[in-house]
N, C-alpha and C positions, 0 to 999 in steps of 0.2 A: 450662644445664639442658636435660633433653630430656623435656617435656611434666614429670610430676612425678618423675618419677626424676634423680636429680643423678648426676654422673656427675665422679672425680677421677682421674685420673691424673698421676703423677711423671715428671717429664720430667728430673729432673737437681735436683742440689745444689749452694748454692756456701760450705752454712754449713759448721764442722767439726762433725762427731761430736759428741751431747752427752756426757759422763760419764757420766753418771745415765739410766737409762732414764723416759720423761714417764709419771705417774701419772695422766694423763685431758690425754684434747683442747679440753675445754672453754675455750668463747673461742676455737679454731685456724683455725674458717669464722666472716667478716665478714658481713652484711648488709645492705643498707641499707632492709629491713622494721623497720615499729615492731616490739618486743621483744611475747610473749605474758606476760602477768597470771601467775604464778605458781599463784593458784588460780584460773586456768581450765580450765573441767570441760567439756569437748566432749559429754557425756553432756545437759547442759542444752539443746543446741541441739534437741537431739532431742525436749524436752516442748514 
């Protein structure tokens, strides 16, 4: 990471091709931050 901007690049593959084109990346970045509350409302921080 560089300050809050994340930054990716591909350097190479060594999987094959999938078939099917992927319907969402979800899940594809790991973290090791606890996960966010689902309904959490960053608007709240702000009262």
């Amino acid at each position: 990471m560089n300050g809050y901007q994340l930054e990716m690049r591909i350097i190479g593959t060594k999987l094959p091709k999938p078939k099917t084109k992927p319907v969402s990346g979800f899940g594809m970045i790991k973290s090791d931050r606890p996960s966010v509350p689902v309904d959490f409302d960053p608007a709240e921080l702000l009262k």
